[in-house]
C-alpha positions as CSV (number, residue, x, y, z in Angstrom):
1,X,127.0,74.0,115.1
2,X,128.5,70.8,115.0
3,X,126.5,67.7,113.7
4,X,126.4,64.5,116.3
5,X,128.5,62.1,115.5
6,X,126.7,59.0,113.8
7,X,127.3,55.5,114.1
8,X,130.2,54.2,113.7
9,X,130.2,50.9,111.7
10,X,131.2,49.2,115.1
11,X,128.7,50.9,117.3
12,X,126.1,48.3,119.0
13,X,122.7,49.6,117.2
14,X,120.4,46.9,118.1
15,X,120.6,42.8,118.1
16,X,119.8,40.3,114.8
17,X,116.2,40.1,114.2
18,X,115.2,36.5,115.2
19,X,112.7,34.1,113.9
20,X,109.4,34.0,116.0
21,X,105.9,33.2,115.0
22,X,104.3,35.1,117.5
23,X,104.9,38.8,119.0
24,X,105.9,38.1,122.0
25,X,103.8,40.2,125.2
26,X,104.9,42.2,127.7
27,X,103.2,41.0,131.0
28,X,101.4,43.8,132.8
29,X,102.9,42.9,136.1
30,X,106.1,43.2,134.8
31,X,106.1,46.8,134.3
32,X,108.2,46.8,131.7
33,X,107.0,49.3,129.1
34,X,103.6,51.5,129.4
35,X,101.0,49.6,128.1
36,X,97.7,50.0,129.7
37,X,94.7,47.8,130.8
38,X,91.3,48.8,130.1
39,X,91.0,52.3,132.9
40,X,87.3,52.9,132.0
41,X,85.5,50.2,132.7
42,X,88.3,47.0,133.2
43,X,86.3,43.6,132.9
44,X,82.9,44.5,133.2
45,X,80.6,47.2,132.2
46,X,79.0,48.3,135.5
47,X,75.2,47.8,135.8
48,X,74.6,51.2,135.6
49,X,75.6,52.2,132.2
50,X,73.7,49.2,130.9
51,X,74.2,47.4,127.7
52,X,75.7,50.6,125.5
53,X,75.4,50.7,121.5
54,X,78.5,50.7,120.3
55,X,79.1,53.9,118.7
56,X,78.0,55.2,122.3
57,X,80.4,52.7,124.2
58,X,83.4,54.4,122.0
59,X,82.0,57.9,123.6
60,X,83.4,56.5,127.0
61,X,86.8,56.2,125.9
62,X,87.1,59.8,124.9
63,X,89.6,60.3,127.5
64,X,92.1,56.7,126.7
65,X,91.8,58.0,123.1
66,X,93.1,61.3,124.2
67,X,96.1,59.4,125.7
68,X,96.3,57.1,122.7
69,X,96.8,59.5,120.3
70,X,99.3,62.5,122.2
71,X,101.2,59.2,122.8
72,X,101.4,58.1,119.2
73,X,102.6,61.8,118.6
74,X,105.0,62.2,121.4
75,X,106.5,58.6,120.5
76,X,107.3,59.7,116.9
77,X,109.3,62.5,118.3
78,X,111.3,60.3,120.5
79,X,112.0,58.3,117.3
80,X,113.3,61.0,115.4
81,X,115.3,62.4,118.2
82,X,117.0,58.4,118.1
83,X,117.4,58.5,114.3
84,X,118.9,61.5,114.0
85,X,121.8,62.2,112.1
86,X,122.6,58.6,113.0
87,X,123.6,58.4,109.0
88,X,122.1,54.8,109.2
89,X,119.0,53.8,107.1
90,X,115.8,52.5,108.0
91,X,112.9,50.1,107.0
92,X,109.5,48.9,108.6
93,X,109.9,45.6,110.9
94,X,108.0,43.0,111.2
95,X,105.8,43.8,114.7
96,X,108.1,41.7,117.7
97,X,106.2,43.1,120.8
98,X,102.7,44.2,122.4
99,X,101.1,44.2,125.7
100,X,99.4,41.4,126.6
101,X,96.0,40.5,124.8
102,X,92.9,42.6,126.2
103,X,89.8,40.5,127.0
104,X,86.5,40.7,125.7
105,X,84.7,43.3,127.3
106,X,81.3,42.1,129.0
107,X,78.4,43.5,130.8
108,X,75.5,42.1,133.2
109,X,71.7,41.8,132.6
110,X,69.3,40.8,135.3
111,X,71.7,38.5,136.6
112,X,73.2,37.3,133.5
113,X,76.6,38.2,131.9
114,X,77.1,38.5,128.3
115,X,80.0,39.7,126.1
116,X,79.3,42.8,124.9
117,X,82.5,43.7,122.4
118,X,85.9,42.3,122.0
119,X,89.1,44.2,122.8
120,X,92.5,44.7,121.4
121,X,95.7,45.7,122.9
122,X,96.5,48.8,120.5
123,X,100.0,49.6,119.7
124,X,100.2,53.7,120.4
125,X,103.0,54.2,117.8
126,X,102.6,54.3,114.0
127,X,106.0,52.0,113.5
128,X,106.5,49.6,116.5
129,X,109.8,48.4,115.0
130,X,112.5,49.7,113.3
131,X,115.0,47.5,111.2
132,X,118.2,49.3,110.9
133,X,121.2,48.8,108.6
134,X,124.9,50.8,108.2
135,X,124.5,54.1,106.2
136,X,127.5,52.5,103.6
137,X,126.6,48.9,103.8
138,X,122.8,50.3,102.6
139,X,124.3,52.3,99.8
140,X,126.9,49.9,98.3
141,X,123.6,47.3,98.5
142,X,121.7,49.9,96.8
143,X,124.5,50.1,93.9
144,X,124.8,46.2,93.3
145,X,128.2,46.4,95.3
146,X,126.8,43.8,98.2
147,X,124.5,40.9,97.8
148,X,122.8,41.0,101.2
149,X,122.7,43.3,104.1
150,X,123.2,43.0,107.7
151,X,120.1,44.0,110.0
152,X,119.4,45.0,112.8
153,X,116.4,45.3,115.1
154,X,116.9,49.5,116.1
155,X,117.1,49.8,119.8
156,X,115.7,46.4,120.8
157,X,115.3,46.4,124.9
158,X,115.5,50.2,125.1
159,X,113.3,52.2,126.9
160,X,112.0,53.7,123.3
161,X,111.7,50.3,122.0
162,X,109.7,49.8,124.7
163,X,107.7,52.6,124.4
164,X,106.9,52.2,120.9
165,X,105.7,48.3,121.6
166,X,103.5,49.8,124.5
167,X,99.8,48.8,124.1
168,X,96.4,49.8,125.8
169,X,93.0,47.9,126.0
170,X,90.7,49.1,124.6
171,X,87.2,48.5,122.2
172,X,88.0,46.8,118.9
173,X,86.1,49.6,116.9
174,X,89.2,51.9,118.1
175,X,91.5,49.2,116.7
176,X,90.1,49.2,113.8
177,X,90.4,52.8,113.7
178,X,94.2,52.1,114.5
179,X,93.9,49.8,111.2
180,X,91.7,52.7,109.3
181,X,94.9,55.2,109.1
182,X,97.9,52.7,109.4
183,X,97.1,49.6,107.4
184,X,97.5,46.3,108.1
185,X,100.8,46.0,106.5
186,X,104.1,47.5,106.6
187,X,103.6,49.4,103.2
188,X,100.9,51.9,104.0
189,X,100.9,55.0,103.1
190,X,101.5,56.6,106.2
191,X,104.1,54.4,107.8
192,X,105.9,54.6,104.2
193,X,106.0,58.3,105.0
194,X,105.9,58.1,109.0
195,X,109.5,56.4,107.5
196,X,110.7,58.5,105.0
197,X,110.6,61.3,108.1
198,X,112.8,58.9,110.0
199,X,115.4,58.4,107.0
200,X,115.7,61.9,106.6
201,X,116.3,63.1,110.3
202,X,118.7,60.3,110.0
203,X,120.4,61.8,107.6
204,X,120.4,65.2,109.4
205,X,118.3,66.9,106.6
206,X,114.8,66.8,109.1
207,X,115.6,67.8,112.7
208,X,112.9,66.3,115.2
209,X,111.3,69.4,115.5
210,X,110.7,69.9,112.1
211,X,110.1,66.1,111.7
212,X,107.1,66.2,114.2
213,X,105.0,68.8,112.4
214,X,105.4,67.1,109.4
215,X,104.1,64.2,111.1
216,X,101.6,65.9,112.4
217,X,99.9,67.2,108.9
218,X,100.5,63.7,107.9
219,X,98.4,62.0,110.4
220,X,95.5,64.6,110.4
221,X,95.2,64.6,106.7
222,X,95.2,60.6,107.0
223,X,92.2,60.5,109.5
224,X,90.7,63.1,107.5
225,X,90.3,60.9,104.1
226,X,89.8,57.6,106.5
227,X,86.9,59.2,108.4
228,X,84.7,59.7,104.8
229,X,85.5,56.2,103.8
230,X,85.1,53.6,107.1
231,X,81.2,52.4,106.6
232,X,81.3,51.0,110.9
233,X,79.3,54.3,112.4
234,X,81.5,53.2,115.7
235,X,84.8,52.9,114.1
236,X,83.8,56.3,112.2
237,X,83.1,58.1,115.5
238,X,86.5,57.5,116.9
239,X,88.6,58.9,114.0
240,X,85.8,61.6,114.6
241,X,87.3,62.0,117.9
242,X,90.7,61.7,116.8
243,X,90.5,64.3,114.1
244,X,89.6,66.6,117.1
245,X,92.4,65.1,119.5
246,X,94.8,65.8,116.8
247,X,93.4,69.8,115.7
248,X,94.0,70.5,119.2
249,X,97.7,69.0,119.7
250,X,98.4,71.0,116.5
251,X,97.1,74.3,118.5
252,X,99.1,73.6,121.1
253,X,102.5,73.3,119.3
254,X,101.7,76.2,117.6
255,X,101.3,78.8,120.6
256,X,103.9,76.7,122.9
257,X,106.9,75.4,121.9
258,X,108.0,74.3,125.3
259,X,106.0,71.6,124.2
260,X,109.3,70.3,122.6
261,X,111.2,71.3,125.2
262,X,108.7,69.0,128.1
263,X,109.4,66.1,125.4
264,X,113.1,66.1,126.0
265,X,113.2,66.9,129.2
266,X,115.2,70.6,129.3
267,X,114.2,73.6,130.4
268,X,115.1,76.9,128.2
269,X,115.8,79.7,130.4
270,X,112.9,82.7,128.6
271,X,115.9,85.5,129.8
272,X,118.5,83.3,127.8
273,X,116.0,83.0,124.7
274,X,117.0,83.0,120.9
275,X,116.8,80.8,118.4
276,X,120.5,79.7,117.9
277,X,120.6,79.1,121.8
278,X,116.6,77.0,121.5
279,X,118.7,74.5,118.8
280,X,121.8,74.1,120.2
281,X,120.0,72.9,123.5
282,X,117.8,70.9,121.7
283,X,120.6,69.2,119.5
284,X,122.7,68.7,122.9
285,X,119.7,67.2,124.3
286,X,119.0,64.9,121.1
287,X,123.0,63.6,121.1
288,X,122.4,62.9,125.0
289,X,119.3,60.7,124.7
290,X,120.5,58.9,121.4
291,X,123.5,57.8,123.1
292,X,121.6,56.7,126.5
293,X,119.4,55.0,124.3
294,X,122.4,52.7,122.4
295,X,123.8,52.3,125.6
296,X,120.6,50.9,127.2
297,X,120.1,48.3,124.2
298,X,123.4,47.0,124.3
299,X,123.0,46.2,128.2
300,X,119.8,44.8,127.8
301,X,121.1,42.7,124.8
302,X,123.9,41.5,126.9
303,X,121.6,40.8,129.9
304,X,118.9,39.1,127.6
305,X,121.7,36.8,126.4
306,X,123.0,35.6,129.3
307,X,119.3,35.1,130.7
308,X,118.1,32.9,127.3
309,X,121.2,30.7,128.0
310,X,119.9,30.2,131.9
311,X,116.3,29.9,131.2
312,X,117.2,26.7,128.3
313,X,118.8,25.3,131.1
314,X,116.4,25.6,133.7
315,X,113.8,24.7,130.7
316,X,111.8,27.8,131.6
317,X,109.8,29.4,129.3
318,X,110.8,33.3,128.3
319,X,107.8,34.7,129.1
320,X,106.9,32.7,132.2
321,X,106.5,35.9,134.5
322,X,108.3,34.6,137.3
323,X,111.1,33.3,135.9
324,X,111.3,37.2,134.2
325,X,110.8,38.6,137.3
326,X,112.9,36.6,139.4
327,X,115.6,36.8,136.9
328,X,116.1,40.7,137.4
329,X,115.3,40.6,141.2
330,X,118.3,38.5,141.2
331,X,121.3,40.7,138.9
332,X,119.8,43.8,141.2
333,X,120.5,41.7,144.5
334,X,123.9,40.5,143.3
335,X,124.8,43.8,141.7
336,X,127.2,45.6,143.4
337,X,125.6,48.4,145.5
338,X,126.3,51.7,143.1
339,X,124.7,49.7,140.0
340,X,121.6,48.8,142.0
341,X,119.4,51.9,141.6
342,X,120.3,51.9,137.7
343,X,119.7,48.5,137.1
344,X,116.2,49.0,139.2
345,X,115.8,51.9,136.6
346,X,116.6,49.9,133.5
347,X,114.3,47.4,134.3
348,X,111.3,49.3,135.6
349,X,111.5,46.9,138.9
350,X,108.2,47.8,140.9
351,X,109.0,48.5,145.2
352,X,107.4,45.6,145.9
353,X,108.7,42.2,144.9
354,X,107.1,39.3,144.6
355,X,106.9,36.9,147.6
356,X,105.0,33.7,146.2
357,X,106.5,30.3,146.8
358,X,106.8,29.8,143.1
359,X,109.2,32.9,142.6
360,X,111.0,32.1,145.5
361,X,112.1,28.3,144.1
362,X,112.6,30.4,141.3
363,X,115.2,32.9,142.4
364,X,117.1,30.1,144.5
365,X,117.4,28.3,140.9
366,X,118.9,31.1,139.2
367,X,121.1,32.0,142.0
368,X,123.2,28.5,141.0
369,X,124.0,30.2,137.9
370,X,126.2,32.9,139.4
371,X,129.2,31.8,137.3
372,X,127.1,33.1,134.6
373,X,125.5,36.0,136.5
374,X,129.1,37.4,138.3
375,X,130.3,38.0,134.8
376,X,127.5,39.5,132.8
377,X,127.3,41.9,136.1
378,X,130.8,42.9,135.9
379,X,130.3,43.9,132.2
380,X,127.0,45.8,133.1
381,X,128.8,47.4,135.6
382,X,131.5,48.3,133.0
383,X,129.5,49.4,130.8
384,X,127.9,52.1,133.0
385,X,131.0,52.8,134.2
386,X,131.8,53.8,130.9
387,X,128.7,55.6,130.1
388,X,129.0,57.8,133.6
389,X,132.8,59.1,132.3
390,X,131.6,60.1,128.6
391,X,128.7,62.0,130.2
392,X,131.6,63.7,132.1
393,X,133.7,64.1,129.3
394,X,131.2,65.7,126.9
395,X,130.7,69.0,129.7
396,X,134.1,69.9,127.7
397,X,132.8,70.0,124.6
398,X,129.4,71.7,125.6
399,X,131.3,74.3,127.8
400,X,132.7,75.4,124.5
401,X,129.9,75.0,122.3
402,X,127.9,77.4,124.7
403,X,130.2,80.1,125.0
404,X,130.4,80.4,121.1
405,X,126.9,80.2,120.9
406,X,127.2,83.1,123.6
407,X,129.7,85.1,121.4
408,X,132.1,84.8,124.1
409,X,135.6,84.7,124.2
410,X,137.1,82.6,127.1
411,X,138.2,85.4,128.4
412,X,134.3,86.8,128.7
413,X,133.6,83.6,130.1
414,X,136.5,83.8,132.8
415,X,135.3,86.9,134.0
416,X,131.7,85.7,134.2
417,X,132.3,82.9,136.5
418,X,134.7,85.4,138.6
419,X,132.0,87.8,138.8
420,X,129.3,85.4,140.1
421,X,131.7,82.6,141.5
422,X,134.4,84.2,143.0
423,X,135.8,81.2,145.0
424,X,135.8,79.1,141.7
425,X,138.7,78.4,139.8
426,X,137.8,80.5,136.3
427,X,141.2,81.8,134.8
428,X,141.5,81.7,131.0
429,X,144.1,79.0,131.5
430,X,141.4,77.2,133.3
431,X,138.8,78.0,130.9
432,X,141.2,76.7,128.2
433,X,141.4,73.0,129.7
434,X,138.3,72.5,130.7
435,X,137.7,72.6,126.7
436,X,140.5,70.8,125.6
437,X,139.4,67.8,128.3
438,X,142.4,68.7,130.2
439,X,140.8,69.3,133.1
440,X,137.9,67.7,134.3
441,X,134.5,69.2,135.3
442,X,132.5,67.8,138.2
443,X,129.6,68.4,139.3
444,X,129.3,71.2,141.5
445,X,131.5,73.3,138.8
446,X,129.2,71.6,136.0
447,X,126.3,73.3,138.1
448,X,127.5,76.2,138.5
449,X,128.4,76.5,134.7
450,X,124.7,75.9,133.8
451,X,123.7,78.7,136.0
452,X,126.3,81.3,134.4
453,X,125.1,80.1,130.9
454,X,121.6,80.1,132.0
455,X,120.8,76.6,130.5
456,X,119.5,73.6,132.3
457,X,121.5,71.7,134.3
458,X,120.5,68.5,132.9
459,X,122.6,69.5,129.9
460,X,125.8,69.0,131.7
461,X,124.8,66.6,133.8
462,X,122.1,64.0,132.1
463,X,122.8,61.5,135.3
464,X,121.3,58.5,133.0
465,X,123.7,56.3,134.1
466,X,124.1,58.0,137.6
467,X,122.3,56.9,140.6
């Protein structure tokens, strides 16, 4: 089987890391990544659970811990599957982004309300940020050849680096739980190995599968030690509950492994089952979502660009939530009508839009900017454009890989489409250029492919940059 192709020392991987002080926080509202507000109790404690001890308050969020921690699982399996075989290296960043700061979490007494804990927004991934640098520029640093490296923040803007940044509210004791098993810094023990997993998918010597068990054992045998060694009875009661949380996710990968296959998305066909046909769909599927994921961060860099240079003019603050919102209502409004939906997508943009005065003045500021906005949205545009004829170039490549995985000849496969698609063009000389690129495959033959391979359709046709 092939290997992907990695980087090229062109490829966009990610923007500069820039100077900031503070992380700056996804707004709720904005909908932007997946970080959560408190779902068990929100502001208050209700008056009938009274004034709960807190090892007994950490009981009620058995079910956000739950979430918590399949998340911080499932997220380091998204970040292998966009490391690998990239051939680039990688190194702990400084933390950019959370969700916005939780609240203190109070409760009510005969009238009076008191604060009964504090809460944090906790990051759900084990490295929030990835700094990235060229697989030769690293090594040639590495030998004395180069004095200093160029790097780069790994997928900024994505929907991974989103992902990863995502935050829930939630009791400091789980926090510090949080703290417990990663550290406070970027050179604990397990986000030094968490990291070492990374560089070596990177290199193609760890595929994600293999990866994500690794990481597994990792962080159970990390919450084991912490859990004897935390003296806060409240703090030690939710790695108790993780410990579990993570026993029974290691169950479950063990008697399922569609598990993996839920994670990216693909369904593999049980009559079409073998273990040479399970990796080659997973290592289409990886190459698919690695390259949607580049794609995404270089839009979103060239978008957040052009934005930064409007908002200094308008002297709006980055953050200010309707000057973001507005921002985006507007490139989807003045988009032209086939990039909508995708740029709706990219964004996360809720149904509803906002309809306060304020955002309104807003939008009509921005709109004086078009000589800005018209050409940023022809490059998005481009860009997609771009994206949308690779996806339909690569069916040429996968037709081929399949049928060897198959152990047919084009011939075998020629007859198999005749047999089941009669009206379909499927001689050998068509079989032929369809591999070579010659001849194009749209969708309905792309679908109709997928069926006589018995793979999912989503592997010829990953419609990320479709509508």
């Amino acid at each position: 089987m092939a290997n992907l192709l990695p980087i090229n020392s062109t490829q966009f991987i990610g923007p500069a890391p820039s100077p900031q002080k503070d992380r700056d926080k996804y707004a709720h509202r904005l909908n932007e990544t997946s970080s959560l507000t408190d779902g068990i109790f929100g502001k208050t404690v209700p008056r009938k659970f009274g004034l709960p001890a807190p090892e007994k308050l950490v009981e009620h969020y058995a079910d956000s811990m739950e979430h918590h921690i399949e998340k911080r699982v499932a997220i380091f399996f998204q970040q292998l599957v966009a490391c690998y075989q990239t051939k680039l290296h990688f190194e702990i960043g400084k933390t950019l982004n959370q969700g916005e700061s939780a609240p203190a979490l109070t409760a009510s007494k005969n009238g009076t309300v008191r604060k009964l804990c504090p809460r944090n927004a906790a990051h759900s991934s084990t490295i929030p940020c990835l700094i990235a640098y060229r697989g030769s520029e690293w090594d040639a640093y590495q030998r004395g050849e180069l004095d200093a490296l160029e790097e780069f923040v790994y997928l900024k803007g994505s929907h991974i680096y989103g992902l990863c940044n995502s935050t829930i509210e939630m009791p400091r004791a789980i926090n510090e739980a949080d703290i417990a098993i990663d550290g406070n810094s970027e050179g604990s023990a397990l986000r030094t190995k968490s990291l070492a997993l990374l560089n070596k998918a990177a290199q193609g010597d760890l595929t994600p599968v293999k990866g994500l068990k690794n990481f597994l054992l990792l962080l159970i045998n990390t919450v084991h030690e912490k859990r004897g060694t935390v003296a806060k009875e409240d703090v030690r009661k939710a790695l108790e509950n993780y410990e579990q949380i993570l026993d029974d996710i290691q169950i479950s990968i063990a008697n399922d492994p569609e598990i993996f296959s839920q994670w990216l998305d693909v369904r593999v066909d049980p009559s079409n089952e073998s273990a040479l046909m399970r990796k080659t769909i997973y290592h289409i599927r990886y190459g698919a979502i690695r390259n949607n994921l580049l794609s995404q961060a270089q839009i979103i860099d060239m978008i957040e660009k052009v934005k930064n240079q409007i908002f200094a003019q308008m002297k709006t603050e980055k953050r200010y939530c309707f000057a973001e919102d507005a921002f985006r209502q507007v490139l989807v409004e003045l988009a032209a009508e086939r990039d909508r939906l995708r740029l709706r997508k990219l964004f996360n943009l809720p149904a509803e839009t906002n309809q306060k005065p304020t955002y309104e003045i807003t939008k009509a500021r921005i709109l004086k900017e078009k000589k800005l906005l018209l050409p940023l949205l022809k490059e998005v545009s481009r860009k997609m454009a771009q994206m949308r004829n690779e996806e339909i170039s690569q069916r040429s490549s996968l037709t081929k890989t399949l049928r060897e995985v198959k152990g047919w000849r084009q011939a075998d496969l020629s007859a198999k489409i005749g047999e089941h698609y009669p009206s379909l063009p499927s001689s050998q000389s068509t079989i032929s250029r369809v591999e070579t690129g010659a001849k194009s495959i749209d969708s309905n033959y792309a679908s109709k492919l997928s069926k006589v391979f018995k793979v999912d359709a989503g592997l010829f046709m990953p419609h990320f940059f479709h509508d």
